[in-house]
C-alpha positions as CSV (number, residue, x, y, z in Angstrom):
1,X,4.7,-33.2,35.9
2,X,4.6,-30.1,33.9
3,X,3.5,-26.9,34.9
4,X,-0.1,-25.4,33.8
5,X,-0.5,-21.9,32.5
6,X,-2.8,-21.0,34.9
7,X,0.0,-21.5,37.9
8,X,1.2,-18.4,36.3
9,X,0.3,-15.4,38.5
10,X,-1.7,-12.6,36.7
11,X,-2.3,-14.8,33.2
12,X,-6.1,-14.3,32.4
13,X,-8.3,-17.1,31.4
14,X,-8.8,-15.7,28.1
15,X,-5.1,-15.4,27.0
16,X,-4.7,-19.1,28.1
17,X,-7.4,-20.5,26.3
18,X,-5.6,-18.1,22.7
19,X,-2.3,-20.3,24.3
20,X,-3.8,-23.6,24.3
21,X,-5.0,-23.1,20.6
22,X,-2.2,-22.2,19.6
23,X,-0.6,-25.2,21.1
24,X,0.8,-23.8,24.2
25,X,-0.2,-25.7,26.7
26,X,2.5,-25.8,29.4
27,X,4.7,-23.3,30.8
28,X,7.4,-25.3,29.8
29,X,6.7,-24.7,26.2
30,X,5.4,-21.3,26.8
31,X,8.7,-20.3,28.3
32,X,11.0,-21.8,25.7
33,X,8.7,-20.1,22.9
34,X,10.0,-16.9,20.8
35,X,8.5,-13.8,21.2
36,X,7.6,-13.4,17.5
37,X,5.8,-16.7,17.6
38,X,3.2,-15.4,20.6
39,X,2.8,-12.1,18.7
40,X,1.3,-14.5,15.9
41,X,-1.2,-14.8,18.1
42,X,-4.5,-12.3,18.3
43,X,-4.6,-10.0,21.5
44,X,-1.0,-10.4,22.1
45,X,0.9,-7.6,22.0
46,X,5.4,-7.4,22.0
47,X,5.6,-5.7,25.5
48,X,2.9,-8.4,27.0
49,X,4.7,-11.2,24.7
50,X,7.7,-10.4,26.4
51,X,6.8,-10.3,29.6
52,X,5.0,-14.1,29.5
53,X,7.6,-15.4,28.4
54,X,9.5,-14.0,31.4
55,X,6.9,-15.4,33.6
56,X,6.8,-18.4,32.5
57,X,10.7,-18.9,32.8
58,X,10.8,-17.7,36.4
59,X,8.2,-20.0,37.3
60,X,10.1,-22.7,35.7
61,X,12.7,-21.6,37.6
62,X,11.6,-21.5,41.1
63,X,10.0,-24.8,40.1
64,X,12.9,-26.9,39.4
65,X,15.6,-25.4,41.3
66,X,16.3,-26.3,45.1
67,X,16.5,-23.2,47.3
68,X,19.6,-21.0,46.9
69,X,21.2,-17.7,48.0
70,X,19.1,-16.2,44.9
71,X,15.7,-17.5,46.1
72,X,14.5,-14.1,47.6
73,X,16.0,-12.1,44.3
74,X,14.0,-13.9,42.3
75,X,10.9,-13.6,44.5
76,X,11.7,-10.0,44.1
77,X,11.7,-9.9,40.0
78,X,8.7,-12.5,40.2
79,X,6.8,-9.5,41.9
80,X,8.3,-7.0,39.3
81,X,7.4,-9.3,36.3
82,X,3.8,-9.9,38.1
83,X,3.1,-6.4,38.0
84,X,4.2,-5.3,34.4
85,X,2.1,-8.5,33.2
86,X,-1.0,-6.6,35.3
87,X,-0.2,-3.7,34.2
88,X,0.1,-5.0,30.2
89,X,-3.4,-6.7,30.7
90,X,-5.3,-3.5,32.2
91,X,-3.7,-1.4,29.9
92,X,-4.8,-3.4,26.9
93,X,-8.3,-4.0,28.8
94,X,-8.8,-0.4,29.0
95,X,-7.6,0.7,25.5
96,X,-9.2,-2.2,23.5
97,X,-11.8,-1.1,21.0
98,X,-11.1,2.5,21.6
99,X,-10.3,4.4,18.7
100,X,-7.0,5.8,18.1
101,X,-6.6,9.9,18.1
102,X,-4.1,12.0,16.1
103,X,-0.8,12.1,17.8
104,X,-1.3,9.1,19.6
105,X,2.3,7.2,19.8
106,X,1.3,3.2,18.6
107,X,2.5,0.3,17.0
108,X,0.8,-1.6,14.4
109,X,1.7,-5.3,13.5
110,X,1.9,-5.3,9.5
111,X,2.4,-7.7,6.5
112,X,2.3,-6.7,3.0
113,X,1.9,-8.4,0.0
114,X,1.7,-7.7,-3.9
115,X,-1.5,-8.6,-5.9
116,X,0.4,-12.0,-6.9
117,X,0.7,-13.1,-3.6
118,X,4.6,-12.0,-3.3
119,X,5.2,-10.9,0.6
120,X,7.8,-7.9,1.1
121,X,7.3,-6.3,4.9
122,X,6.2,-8.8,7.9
123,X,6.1,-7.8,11.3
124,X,8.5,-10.6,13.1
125,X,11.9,-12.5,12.0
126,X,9.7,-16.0,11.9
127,X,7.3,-14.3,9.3
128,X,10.5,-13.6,7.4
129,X,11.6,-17.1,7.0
130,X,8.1,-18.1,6.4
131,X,8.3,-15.6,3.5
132,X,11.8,-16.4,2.3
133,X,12.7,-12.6,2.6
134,X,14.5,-13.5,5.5
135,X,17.8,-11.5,5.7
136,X,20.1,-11.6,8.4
137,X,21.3,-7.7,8.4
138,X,18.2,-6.6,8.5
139,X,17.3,-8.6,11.2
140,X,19.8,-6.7,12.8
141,X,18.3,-3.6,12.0
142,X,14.7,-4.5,13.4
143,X,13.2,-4.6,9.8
144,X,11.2,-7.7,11.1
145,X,9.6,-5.8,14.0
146,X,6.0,-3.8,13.9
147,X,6.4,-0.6,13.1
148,X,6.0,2.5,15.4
149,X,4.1,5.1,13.8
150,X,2.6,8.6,14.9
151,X,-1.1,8.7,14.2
152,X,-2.1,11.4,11.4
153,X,1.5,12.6,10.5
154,X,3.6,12.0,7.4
155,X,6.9,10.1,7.6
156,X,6.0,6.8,8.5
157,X,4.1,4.6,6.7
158,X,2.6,5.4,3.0
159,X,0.0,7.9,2.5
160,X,-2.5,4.9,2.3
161,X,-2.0,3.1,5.6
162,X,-1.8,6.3,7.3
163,X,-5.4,6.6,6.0
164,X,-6.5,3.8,7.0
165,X,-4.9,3.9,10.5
166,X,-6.5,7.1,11.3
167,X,-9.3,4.9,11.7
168,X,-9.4,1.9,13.5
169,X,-9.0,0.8,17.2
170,X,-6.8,-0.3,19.3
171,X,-6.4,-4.2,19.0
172,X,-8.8,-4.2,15.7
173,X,-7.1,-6.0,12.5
174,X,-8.1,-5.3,9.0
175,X,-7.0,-5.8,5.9
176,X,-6.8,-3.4,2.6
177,X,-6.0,-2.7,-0.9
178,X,-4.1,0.3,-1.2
179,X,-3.6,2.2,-4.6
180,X,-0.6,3.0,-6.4
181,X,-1.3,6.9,-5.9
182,X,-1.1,6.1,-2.4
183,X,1.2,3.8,-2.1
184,X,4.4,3.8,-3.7
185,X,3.7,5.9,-6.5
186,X,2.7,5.4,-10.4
187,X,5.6,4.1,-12.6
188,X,7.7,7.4,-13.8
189,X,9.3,6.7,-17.4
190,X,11.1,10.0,-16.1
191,X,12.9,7.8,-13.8
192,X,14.5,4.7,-16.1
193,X,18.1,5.9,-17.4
194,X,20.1,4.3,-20.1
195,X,23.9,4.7,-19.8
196,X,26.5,3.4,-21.9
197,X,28.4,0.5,-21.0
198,X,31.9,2.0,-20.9
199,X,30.6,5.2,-19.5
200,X,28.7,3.4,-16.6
201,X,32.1,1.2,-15.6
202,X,33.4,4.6,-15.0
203,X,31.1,5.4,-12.7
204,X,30.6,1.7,-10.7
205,X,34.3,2.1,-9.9
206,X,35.6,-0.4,-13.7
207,X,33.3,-3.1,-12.6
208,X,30.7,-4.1,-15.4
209,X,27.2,-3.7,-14.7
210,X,25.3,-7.2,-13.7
211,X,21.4,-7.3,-13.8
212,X,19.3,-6.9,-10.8
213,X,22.4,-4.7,-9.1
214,X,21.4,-2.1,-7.0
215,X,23.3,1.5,-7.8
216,X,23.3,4.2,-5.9
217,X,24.0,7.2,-8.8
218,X,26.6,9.9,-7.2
219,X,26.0,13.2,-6.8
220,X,22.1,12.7,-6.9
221,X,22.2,10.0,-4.4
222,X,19.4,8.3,-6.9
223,X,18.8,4.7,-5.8
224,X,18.5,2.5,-8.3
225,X,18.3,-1.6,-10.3
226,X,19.6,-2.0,-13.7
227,X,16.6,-3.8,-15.5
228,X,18.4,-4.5,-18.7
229,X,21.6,-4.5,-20.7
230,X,20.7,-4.6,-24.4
231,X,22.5,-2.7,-27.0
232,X,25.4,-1.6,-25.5
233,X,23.8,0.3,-23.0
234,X,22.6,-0.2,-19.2
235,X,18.8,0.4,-18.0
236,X,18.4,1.5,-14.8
237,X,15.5,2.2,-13.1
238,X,15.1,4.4,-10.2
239,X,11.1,4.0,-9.6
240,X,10.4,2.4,-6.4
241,X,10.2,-1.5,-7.3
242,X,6.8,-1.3,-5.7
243,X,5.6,1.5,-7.8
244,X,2.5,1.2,-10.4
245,X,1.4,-1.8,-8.1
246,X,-2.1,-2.2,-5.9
247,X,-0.5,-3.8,-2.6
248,X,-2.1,-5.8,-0.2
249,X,-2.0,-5.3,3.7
250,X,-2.9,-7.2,7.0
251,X,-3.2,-4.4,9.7
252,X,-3.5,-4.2,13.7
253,X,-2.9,-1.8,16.1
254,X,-0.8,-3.7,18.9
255,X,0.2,-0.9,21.7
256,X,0.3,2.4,22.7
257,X,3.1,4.2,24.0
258,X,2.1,6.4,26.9
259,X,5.2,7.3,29.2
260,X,7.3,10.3,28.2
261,X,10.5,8.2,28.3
262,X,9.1,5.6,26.5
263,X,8.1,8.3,23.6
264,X,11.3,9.7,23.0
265,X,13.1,6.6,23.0
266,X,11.1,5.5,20.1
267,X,11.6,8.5,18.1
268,X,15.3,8.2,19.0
269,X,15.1,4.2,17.6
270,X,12.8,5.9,14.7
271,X,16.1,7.8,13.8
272,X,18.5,5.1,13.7
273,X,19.6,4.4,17.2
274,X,20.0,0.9,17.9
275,X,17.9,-0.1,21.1
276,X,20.3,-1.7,23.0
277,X,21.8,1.8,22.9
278,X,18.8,4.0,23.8
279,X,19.3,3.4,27.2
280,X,22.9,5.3,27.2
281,X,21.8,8.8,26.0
282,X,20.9,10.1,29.3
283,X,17.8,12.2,29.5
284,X,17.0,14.9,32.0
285,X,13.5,16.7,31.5
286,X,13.3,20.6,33.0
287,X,9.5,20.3,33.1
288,X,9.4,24.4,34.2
289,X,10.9,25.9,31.1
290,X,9.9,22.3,28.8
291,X,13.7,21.5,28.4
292,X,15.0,18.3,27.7
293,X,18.5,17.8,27.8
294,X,20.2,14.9,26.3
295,X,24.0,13.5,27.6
296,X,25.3,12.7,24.4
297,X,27.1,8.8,25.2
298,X,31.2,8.4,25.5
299,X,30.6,5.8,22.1
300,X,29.0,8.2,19.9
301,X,31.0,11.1,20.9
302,X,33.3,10.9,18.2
303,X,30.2,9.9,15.5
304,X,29.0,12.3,12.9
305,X,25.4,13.0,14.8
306,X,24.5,16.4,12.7
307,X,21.5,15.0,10.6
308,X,20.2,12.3,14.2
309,X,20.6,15.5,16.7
310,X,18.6,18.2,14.1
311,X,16.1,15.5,13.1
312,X,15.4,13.9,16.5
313,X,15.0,17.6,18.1
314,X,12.3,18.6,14.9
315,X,10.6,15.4,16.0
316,X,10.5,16.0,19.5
317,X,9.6,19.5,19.0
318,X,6.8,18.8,16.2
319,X,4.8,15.4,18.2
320,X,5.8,16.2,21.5
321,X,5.5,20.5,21.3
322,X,3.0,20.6,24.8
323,X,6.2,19.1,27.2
324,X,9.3,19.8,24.5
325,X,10.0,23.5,23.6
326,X,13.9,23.1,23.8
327,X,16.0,20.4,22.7
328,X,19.9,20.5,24.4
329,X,22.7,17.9,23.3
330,X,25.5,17.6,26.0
331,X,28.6,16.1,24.9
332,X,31.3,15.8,28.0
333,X,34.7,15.5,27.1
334,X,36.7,14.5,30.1
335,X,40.6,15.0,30.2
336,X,42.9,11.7,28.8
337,X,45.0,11.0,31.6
338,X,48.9,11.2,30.4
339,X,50.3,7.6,30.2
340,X,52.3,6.2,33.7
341,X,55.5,4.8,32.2
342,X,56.2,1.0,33.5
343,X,58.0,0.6,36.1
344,X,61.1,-1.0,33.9
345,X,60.8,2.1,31.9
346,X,61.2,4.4,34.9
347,X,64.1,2.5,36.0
348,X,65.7,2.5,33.0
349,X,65.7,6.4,32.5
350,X,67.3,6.7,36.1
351,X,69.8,4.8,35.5
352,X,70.7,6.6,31.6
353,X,70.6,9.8,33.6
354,X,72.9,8.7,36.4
355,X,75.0,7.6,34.1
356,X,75.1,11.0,31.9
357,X,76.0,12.7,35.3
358,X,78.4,10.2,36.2
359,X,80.2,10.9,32.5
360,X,79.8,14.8,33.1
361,X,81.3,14.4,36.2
362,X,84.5,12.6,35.2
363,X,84.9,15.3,31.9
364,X,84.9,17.8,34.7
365,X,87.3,16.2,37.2
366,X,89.7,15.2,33.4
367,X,89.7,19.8,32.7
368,X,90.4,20.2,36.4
369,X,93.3,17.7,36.2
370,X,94.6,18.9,32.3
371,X,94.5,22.4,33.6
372,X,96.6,21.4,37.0
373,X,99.1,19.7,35.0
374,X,99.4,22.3,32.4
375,X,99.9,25.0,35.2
376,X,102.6,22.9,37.1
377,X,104.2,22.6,33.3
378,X,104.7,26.8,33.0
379,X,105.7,27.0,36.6
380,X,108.7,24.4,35.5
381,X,109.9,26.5,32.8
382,X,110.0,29.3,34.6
């Protein structure tokens, strides 16, 4: 017999009933169901998304195995995962319909589309596929993932959707037209090049120029597509391919981060740290003088980290400047034991030494003996 939702400790009637619909109707299927799938659904947010799932598979768990040495573990991380999943459901309870205030660390669940209906930025890996803009790599670099995002400041998301963002509330979803000017810019003739042929091979390393090629133009660090190649020459266009365009968005505010760890671990992910990684850089917080000191991890020691130390300590300094006056990197260099020679090895130089003292001996005893012999010799003449 399968397991109902509601055996699950903590899950309220309302977030079953948005499973159910959604044609999740057993724990079974609710544990063996990807988080990007529940985020599909309204009210659902990645950290609660998460931790349901977990739930569900624990309970699935105890359910079908016999009792075991792990038993009272898992009673243990049942309790754990009982009380994140409370503490996700108040938290959403008593943030729901608030508005959201500048500063405020959040992340917002987006998908964007052209005015012909083309999608380019969804908020989960399944959307993606959906979309056919599905691409493994980036996968791999969270571009399928909601986006965190600073209320009121600059830097994250274009000028429009910061707009717009500054106000809504928490858990509300809406949907907008945003403007060229305030999206990705009006279309710059300024910006399309025409190069030669031979002179462009030269500078894409002798390989000939292919249409819809990405170039990266050296010394500017321009990014670029070539367009066209008409005429002997090569048109590349370094506008934003989304520029001149009216785009199309789906909005909603999914979380809020409100622990101090929590916040500086995004704006470390935010600067190109991958999160399984995030929990390496060790962080200890001198609340007194509003230092935060940062143990630099033994993998990234020997990583060019210039531009991700300067820009992570502006950041923490600029949206976190009432706890974070001082930002220090510690990198610890312990000493490389020398190398212990095997055992054969050690053996071996005994013996070549023994031997070299044995030979030194013998030349020794051989003068001793010529020089005896040469003195009885004079003695004889005499």
């Amino acid at each position: 017999m399968s397991l109902r939702l509601e055996d699950i400790k903590g899950l309220e009637k309302k977030t079953i009933d948005s499973l159910k619909s959604a044609g999740i109707d057993t724990v079974e299927k609710l544990a063996n169901t990807e988080t990007e799938k529940l985020l599909e659904i309204k009210g659902i947010g990645e950290s609660s998304a998460k931790i349901y799932i977990e739930s569900a598979k624990e309970l699935l768990n105890k359910h079908e195995g016999a009792e075991s040495p792990q038993a009272e573990e898992k009673t243990e991380e049942e309790a754990i995962i009982e009380d994140e999943l409370k503490k996700a459901e108040e938290k959403k309870e008593r943030l729901k319909g608030k508005p959201v205030q500048e500063g405020d660390f959040i992340l917002v669940r987006i998908t964007g589309k052209t005015q012909k209906g083309k999608v380019f930025q969804v908020s989960s890996i399944e959307d993606a596929k959906k979309a056919g803009i599905y691409d493994e790599e980036k996968a791999k670099q969270g571009y399928y993932s909601p986006e965190f995002v600073i209320v009121g400041k600059p830097g994250f998301l274009n000028e429009g959707l910061t707009e717009v963002i500054e106000k809504m509330n928490y858990f509300e979803k809406k949907s907008v037209r945003i403007p060229p000017n305030k999206a990705f810019g009006k279309r710059d003739p300024q910006k399309i090049e025409r190069i030669g042929i031979a002179k462009f091979k030269r500078m894409n390393e002798g390989k000939n120029p292919q249409i819809g090629q990405e170039f990266v133009k050296k010394g500017t660090g321009q990014r670029g597509v070539i367009t066209n190649i008409t005429q002997g020459k090569v048109i590349i266009d370094y506008n934003h391919p989304l520029a001149g365009q009216h785009l199309d968005y789906n909005i909603e505010i999914i979380d809020k981060f409100e622990d101090f760890e929590e916040k500086i671990h995004q704006l470390m992910f935010s600067k190109g740290i991958p999160k399984e990684n995030i929990s390496d850089f060790k962080l200890n917080y001198l609340k007194e003088k509003k230092t935060l000191e940062i143990t630099i991890p033994k993998m990234f020691l020997f990583q060019n980290l210039t531009y991700f130390k300067f820009a992570l300590a502006m950041d923490l300094q600029t949206h976190m400047e009432d706890e974070i006056d001082t930002v220090k990197f510690i990198e610890i260099y312990e000493k490389i034991p020398a190398p212990v020679p095997p055992e054969e090895s050690v053996k071996k130089k005994l013996e070549e030494y023994s031997k070299k003292q044995e030979e030194k001996q013998e030349e020794k005893q051989e003068e001793k003996d010529s020089a005896s012999a040469e003195t009885s010799t004079v003695k004889e003449n005499e």
